[in-house]
Structure formats: structure tokens, C-alpha cells
TORKOL-4160 file (C-alpha; in steps of 0.2 Angstrom, whole numbers, padded with zeros to 4 digits, m for minus):
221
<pt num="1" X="m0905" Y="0493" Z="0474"/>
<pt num="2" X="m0897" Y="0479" Z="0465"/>
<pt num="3" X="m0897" Y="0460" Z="0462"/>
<pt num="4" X="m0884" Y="0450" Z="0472"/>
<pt num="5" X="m0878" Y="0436" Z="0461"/>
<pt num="6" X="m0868" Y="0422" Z="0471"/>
<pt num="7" X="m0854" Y="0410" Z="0458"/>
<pt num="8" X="m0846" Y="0393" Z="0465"/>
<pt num="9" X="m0834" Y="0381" Z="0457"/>
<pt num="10" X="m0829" Y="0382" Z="0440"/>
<pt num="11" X="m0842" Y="0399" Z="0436"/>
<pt num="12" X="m0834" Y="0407" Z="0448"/>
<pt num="13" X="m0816" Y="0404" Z="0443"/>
<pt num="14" X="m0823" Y="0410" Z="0425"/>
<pt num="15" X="m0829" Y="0425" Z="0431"/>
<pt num="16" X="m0815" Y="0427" Z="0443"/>
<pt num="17" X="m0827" Y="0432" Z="0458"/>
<pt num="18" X="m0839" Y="0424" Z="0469"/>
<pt num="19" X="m0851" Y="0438" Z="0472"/>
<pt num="20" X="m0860" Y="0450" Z="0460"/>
<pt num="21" X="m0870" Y="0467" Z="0460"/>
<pt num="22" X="m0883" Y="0468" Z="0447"/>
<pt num="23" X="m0893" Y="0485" Z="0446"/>
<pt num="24" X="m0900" Y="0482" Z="0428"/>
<pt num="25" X="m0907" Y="0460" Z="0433"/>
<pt num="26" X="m0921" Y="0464" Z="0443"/>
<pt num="27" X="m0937" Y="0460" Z="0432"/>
<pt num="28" X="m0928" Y="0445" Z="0423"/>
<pt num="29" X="m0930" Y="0427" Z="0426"/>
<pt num="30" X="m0914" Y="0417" Z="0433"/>
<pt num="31" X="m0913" Y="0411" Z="0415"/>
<pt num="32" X="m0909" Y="0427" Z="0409"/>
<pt num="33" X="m0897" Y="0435" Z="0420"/>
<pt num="34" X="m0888" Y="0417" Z="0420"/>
<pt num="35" X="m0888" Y="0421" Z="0398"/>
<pt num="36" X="m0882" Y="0440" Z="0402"/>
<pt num="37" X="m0867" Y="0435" Z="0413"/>
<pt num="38" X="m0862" Y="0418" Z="0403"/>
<pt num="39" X="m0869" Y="0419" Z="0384"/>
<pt num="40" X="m0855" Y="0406" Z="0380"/>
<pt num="41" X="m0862" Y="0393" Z="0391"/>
<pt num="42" X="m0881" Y="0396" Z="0389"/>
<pt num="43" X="m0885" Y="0381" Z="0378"/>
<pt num="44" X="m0869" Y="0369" Z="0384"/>
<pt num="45" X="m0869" Y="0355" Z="0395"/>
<pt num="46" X="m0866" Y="0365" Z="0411"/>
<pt num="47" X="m0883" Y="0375" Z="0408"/>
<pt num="48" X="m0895" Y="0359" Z="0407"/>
<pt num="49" X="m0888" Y="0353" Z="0422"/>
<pt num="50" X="m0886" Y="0369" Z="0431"/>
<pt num="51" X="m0899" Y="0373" Z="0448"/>
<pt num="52" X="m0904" Y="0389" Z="0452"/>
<pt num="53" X="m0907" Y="0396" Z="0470"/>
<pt num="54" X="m0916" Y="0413" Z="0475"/>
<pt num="55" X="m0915" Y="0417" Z="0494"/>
<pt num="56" X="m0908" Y="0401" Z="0500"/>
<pt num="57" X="m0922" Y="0391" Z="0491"/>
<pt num="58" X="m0919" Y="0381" Z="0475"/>
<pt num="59" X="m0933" Y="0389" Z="0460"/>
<pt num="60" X="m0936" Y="0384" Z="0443"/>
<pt num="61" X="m0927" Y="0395" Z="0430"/>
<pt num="62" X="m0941" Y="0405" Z="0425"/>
<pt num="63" X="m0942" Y="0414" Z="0443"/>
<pt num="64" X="m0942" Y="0434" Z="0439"/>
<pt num="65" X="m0929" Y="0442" Z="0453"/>
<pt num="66" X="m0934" Y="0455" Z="0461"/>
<pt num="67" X="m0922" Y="0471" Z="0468"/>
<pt num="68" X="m0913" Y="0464" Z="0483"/>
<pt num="69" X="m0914" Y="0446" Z="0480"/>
<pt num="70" X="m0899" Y="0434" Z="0480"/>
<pt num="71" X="m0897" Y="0424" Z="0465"/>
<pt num="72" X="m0885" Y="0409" Z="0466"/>
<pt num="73" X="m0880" Y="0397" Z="0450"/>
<pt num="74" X="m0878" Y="0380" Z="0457"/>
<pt num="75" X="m0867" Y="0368" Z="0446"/>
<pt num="76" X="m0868" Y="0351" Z="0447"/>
<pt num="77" X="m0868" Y="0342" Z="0464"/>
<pt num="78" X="m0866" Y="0351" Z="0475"/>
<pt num="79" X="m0908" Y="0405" Z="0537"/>
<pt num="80" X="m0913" Y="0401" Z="0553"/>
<pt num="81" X="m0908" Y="0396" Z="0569"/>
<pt num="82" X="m0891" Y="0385" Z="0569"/>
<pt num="83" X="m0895" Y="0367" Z="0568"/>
<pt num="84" X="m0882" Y="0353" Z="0579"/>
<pt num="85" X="m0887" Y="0340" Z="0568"/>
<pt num="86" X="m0875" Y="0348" Z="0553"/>
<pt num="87" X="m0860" Y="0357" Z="0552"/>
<pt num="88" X="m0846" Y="0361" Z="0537"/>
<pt num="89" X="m0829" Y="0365" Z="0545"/>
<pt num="90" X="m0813" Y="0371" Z="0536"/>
<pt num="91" X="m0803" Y="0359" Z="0549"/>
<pt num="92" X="m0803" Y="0342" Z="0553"/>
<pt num="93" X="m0819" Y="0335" Z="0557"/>
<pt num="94" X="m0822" Y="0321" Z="0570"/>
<pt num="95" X="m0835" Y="0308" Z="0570"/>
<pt num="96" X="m0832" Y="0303" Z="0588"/>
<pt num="97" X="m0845" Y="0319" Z="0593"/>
<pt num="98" X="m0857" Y="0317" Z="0581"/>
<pt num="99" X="m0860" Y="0298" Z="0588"/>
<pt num="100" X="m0861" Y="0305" Z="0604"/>
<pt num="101" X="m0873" Y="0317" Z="0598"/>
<pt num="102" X="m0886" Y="0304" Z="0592"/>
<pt num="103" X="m0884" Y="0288" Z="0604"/>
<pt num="104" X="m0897" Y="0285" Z="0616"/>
<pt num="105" X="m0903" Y="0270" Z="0628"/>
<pt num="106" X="m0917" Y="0267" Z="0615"/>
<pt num="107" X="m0910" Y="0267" Z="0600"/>
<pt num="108" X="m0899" Y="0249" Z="0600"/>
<pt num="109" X="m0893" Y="0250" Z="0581"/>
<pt num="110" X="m0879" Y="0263" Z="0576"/>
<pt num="111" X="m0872" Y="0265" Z="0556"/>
<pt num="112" X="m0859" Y="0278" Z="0549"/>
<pt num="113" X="m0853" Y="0282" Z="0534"/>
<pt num="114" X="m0834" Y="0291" Z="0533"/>
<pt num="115" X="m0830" Y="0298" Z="0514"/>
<pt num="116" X="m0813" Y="0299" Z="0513"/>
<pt num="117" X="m0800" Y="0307" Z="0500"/>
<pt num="118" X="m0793" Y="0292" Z="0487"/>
<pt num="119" X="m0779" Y="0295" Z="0476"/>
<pt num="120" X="m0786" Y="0292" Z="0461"/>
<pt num="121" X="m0801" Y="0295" Z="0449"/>
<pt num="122" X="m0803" Y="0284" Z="0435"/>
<pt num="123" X="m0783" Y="0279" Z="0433"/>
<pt num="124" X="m0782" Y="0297" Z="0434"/>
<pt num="125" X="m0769" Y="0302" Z="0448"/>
<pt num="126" X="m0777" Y="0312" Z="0462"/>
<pt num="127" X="m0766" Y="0323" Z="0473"/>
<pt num="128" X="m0781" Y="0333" Z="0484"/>
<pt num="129" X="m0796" Y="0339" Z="0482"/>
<pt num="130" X="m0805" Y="0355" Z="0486"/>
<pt num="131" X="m0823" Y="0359" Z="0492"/>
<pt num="132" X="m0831" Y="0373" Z="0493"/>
<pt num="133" X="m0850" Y="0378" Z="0498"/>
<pt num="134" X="m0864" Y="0392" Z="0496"/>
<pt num="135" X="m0864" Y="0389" Z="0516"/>
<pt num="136" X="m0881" Y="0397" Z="0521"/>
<pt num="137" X="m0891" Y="0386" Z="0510"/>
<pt num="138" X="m0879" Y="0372" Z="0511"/>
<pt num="139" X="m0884" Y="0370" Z="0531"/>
<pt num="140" X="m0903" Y="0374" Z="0528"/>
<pt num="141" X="m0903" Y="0358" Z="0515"/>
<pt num="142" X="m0893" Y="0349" Z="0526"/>
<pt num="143" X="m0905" Y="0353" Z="0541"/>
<pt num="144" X="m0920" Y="0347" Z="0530"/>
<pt num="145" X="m0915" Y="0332" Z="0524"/>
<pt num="146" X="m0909" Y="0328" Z="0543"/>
<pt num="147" X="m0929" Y="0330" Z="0546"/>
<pt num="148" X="m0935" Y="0320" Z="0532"/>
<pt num="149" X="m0924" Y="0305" Z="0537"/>
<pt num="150" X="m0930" Y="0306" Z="0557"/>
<pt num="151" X="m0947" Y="0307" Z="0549"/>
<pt num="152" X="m0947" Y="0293" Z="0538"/>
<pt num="153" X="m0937" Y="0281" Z="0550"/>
<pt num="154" X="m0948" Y="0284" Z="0567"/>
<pt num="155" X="m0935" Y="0283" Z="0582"/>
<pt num="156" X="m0918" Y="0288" Z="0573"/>
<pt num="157" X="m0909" Y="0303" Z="0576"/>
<pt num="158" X="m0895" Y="0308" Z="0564"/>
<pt num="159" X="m0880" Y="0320" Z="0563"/>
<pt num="160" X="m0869" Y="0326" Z="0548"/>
<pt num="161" X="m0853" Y="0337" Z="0546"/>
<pt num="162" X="m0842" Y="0340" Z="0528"/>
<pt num="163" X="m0827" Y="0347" Z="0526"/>
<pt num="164" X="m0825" Y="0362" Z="0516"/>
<pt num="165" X="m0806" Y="0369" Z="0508"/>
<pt num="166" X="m0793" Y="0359" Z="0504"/>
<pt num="167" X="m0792" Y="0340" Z="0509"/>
<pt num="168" X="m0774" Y="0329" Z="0505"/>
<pt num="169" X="m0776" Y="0310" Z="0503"/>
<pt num="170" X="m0785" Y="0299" Z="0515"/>
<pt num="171" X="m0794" Y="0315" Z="0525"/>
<pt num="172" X="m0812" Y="0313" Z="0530"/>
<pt num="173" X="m0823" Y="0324" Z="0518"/>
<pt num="174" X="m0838" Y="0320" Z="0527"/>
<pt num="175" X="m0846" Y="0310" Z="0541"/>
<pt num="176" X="m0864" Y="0303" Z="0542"/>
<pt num="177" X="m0869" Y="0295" Z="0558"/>
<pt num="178" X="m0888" Y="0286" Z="0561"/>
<pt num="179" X="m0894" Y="0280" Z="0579"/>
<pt num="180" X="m0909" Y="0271" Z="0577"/>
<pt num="181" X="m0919" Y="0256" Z="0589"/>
<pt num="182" X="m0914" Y="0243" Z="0575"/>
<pt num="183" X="m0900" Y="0240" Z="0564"/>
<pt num="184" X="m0911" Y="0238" Z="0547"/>
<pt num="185" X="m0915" Y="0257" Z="0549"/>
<pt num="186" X="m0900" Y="0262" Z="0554"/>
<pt num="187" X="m0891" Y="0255" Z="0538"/>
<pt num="188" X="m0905" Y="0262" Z="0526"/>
<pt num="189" X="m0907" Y="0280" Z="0534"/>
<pt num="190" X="m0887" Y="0281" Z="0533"/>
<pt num="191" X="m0886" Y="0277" Z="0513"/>
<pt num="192" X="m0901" Y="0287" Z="0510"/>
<pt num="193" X="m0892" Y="0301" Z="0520"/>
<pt num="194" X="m0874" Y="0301" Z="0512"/>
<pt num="195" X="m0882" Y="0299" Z="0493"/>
<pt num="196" X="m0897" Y="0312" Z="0495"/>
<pt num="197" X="m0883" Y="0325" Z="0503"/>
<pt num="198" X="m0874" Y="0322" Z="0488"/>
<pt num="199" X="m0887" Y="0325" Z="0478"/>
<pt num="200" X="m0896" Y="0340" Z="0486"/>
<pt num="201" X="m0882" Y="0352" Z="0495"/>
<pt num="202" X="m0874" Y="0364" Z="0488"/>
<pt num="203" X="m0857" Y="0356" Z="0491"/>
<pt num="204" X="m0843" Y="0357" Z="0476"/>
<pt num="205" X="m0828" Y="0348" Z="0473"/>
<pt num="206" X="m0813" Y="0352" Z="0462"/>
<pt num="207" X="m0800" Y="0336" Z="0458"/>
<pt num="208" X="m0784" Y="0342" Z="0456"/>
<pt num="209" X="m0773" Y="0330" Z="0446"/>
<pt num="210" X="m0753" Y="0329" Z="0444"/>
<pt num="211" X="m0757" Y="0337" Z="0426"/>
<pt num="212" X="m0772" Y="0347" Z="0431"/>
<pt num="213" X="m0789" Y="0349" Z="0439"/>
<pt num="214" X="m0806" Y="0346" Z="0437"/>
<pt num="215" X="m0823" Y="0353" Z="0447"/>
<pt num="216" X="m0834" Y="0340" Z="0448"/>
<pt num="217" X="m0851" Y="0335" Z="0456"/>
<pt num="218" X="m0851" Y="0331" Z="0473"/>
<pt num="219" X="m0862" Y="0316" Z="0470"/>
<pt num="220" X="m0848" Y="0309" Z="0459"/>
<pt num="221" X="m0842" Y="0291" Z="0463"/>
């Protein structure tokens, strides 16, 4: 038995791989093993803001691994049955389906949000950008916070879709739609949507510049 250890983003371009066997990490926290495989960057910036996941669910880094666990190190954002409110596509996605997904004879307001690739980033010229995801979680958080919002705003349904890969200026990265019965909820629920996916989902981004590139949080301006 071993430890599978997934990387994303910049620690797996440092480690030039995304997945991991560990036969010797079982009985250390995630803390540990993260030290073990990245000593350089065990008291930098990355490390206080790194998340850690085990078995699809984000733990604090003291959680002691066990043989066959799935360890994943989440930089900066950012199971079950398949859920038709989210989706991450490595092709175009379309927002005309998910409104058709939520709209309804009761619910009268409807508000969407469409990120799209700019061309810049602080006077710094952008030429794409590239996402990538740890996918099984990424849907599983998505699908949460999909149930949060329809609980917190009785009556609203919502849907969700993000582009994964490699994305030229002006594509859609992602897509929130919000039904709801008035237009007050469907406003709130739709900004609360885009920035707590931002922030929660496992959903990276790398900048690529005319004189390099950058991964950066997800929840970046």
C-alpha cells in the first residue's frame, strides 16, 4: 500500500508530475509529507497559503494519512453521483443551456455572470490563460455550494460550468446562471456564487504573459 499524492499548478510543474506514490507517508500529517516532498517551500509564502485535501475533502494540516489515502496540495485559488447543476469542460462552454436548465414559470427574476479572458493583468500584457483542476473534488465543491445558495435563497435554482485548458482572449472561462421568483435574489445569489467558487474550488489559473507566465489564484481580480 501507498500514499497517492496529487500536485496542481506551479507544485506540479516543480515536481514535473501530477500524481505521486508514497509507500513511506502513511502515519504523517499532510504537513509532513508536504515538508518531505517540498523542503524549499515549507516556511515560504506558498505554504501559509496552501490548502490541503484528503479523499476529496479539504482537512487541516495536521491530519495523519493513512495507506491508501489521496493526498492533494491545493495552491491558491483554486464522489458521488454526477451533478447537472456544474460541469468543467475542456471546449467551449455555452450559457444558453444552463439558462434553460434553471428557468421556470415561478421564478420571474434571472441574473448571470460570464468571466471572460482580458488581455491584460495589471499593464502586464496577457496573451492566454490556462486552468487546470483536481476534477473530482472540483465538481463535489461546486455541487455544495450550488446546495448552499438554493438553501439560503428559497425558490432559486442555479447552474455553473468552467472551462478547463487553455483559453485565448475574450473566451468564456466560466458561466454562473441564477433563476429565482425576484430579481434582488437573483442578483445576490449570482455574486455570492461566482466569488465563493472562486474562493472554494479547486480551479487554477496560469497567466501567460508576452515575457512569461504566472499561476495565480483563481479568485484573482
Amino acid at each position: 500500500m501507498s500514499v497517492t499524492v496529487r500536485l496542481f499548478a506551479i507544485l506540479r510543474e516543480q515536481h514535473g508530475s501530477d500524481r505521486l506514490e508514497l509507500p513511506s507517508a502513511a502515519g504523517k500529517t499532510l504537513d509532513e509529507v508536504f515538508a518531505d516532498l517540498f523542503p524549499e517551500l515549507a516556511d515560504g509564502p506558498l505554504r501559509e497559503s496552501l490548502a490541503f485535501a484528503l479523499n476529496g475533502e479539504y482537512v487541516a494540516d495536521d491530519q495523519v494519512v493513512a495507506d491508501g489515502d489521496e493526498v492533494a496540495f491545493i495552491p491558491p485559488i483554486g464522489g458521488g453521483a454526477p451533478d447537472p447543476r456544474v460541469s468543467l469542460s475542456a471546449s467551449t462552454i455555452e450559457i444558453e443551456p444552463l439558462i434553460k436548465q434553471v428557468t421556470a414559470p415561478s421564478r420571474g427574476g434571472l441574473a448571470t455572470f460570464t468571466g471572460l479572458v482580458r488581455d491584460h493583468f495589471e499593464n502586464r500584457p496577457v496573451t492566454q490563460l490556462e486552468y487546470e483542476a483536481y476534477e473530482p473534488m472540483a465538481l463535489t465543491q461546486m455541487s455544495r455550494l450550488c446546495d448552499e445558495i438554493e438553501r439560503r435563497w428559497v425558490g432559486c435554482a442555479i447552474a455553473m460550468s468552467h472551462r478547463l485548458g487553455p483559453l485565448d482572449i475574450g473566451e468564456a472561462a466560466v458561466h454562473i446562471v441564477v433563476a429565482a421568483p425576484h430579481r434582488d435574489a437573483a442578483f445576490a445569489a449570482c455574486r455570492f456564487g461566482i466569488d465563493e467558487l472562486k474562493e472554494r474550488v479547486p480551479i487554477f489559473k496560469k497567466e501567460v504573459y508576452r515575457d512569461g507566465s504566472q499561476w495565480k489564484g483563481n479568485n484573482s481580480a
